[in-house]
C-alpha positions, 0 to 999 in steps of 0.5 A, spaced: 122 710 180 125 712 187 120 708 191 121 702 186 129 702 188 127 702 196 125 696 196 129 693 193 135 696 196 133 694 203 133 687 200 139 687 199 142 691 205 138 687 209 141 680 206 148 684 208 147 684 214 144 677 216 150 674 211 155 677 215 158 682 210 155 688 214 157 685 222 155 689 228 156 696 229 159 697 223 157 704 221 153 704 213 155 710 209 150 713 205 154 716 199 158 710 199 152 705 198 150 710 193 155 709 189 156 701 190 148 700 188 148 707 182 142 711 185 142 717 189 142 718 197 135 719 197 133 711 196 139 709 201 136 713 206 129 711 206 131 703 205 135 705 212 129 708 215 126 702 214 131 698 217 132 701 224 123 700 223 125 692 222 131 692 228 137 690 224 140 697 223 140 704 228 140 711 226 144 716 231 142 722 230 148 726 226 153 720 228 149 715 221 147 708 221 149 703 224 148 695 224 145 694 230 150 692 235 147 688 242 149 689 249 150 682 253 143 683 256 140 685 250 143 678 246 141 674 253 134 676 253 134 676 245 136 669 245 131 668 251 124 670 247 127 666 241 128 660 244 121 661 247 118 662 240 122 657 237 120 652 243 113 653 242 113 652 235 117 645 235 110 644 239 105 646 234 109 643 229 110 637 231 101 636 232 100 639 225 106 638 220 103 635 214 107 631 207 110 638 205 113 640 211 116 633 212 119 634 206 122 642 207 124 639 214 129 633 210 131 638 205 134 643 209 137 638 214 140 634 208 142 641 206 146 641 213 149 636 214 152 636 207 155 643 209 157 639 216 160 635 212 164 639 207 165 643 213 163 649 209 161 654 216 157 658 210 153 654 206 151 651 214 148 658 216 143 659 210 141 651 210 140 652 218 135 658 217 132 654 212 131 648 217 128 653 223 123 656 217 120 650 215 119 649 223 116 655 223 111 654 217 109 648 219 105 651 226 100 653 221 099 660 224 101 665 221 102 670 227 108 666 230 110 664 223 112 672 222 114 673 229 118 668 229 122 670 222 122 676 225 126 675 231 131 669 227 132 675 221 134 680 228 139 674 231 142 672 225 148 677 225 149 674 232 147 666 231 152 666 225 157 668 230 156 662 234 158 658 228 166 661 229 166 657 236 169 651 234 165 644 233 159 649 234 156 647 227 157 639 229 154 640 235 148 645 232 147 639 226 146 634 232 141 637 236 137 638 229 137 632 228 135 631 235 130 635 234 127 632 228 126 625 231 122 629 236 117 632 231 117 626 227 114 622 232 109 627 234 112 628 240 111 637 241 113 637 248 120 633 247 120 638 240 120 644 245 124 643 249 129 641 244 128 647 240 129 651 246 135 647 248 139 649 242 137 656 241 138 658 248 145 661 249 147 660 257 153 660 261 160 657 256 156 658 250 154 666 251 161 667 253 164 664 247 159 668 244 162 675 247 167 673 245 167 672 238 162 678 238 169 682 242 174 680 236 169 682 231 168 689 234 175 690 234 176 688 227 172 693 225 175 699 229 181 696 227 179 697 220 175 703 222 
């Protein structure tokens, strides 16, 4: 039965941080996500060892679990190795995306521009990881398709952020579109370097995103 829940309780603590309701650095007690999902600490702890395995979460020895927390050069080169996996993905994908693709592609950039447009940050955030996953899918090749995943699952709490700087969401929906036009055209280069373009964080844009990253520390020390 316990090894049935743990699964399940990773799911769900893994959907808490990417969503934004566990931020970075927040500390996860234990007795409390008992308590919150009705089982024992036993399946708690073990979904938690299997999170600090996946890099969304930290466990401090007699200090707990912590949602990850980066430091600037970790996020910069995090960022980096992301828009170099999602540049070589746009490449592979714009040489074999095939009518399923397409149509996955479309949807979730319909789906984006319908939140842009009701200016709904978090309706925006799941449709633009959907967006970035059907690029990835459509490399057809499984080993980047996982790679990939992987770091987007990492960088979400951070790639959320970004959201809180004014007109990012705008900005964001019209370098997918750039993007789009890029693979539909079968153009990989222009693909990739679009898609590493959007993704790559530098210079006022890495500020701002310190910046936000600075406010939502404070806010949980405060409510610490």
């Amino acid at each position: 039965m316990r090894g049935e829940q743990t699964p399940r309780l990773r799911e769900a603590l893994e959907n808490d941080i990417v969503s934004g309701r566990l931020r970075p650095g927040q500390r996860l007690d234990e007795v409390g996500l008992a308590a919150r999902f009705g089982v024992s600490r036993t399946p708690i702890r073990e979904a938690l060892i299997q999170l600090s395995a996946s890099g969304l979460i930290e466990i401090r020895p007699r200090r707990g679990a912590f949602v990850v927390l980066l430091g600037p050069r970790e996020l910069l080169e995090s960022f980096e190795l992301m828009a170099e996996l999602e540049a070589a993905c746009a490449r592979l994908a714009a040489q074999r995306m095939g009518a399923c693709d397409r149509t996955a592609l479309a949807e979730a950039h319909a789906a984006c521009g319908a939140a842009v447009e009701a200016g709904d940050a978090c309706a925006y955030y799941p449709a633009n990881a959907a967006f970035h996953a059907a690029i990835y899918a459509a490399t057809g090749n499984r080993v980047i398709h996982g790679e990939a995943l992987r770091l987007q699952r990492a960088l979400q709490p951070y790639r959320r952020l970004q959201l809180n700087v004014p007109r990012r969401m705008e900005a964001s929906f019209a370098e997918h579109e750039a993007i789009m036009v890029a693979l539909c055209a079968g153009d990989g280069i222009v693909a990739a370097e679009r898609a590493r373009t959007h993704v790559l964080v530098q210079g006022e844009r890495f500020m701002a995103l310190l910046a936000a990253l600075q406010a939502e520390t404070e806010a949980l020390a405060e409510a610490g």
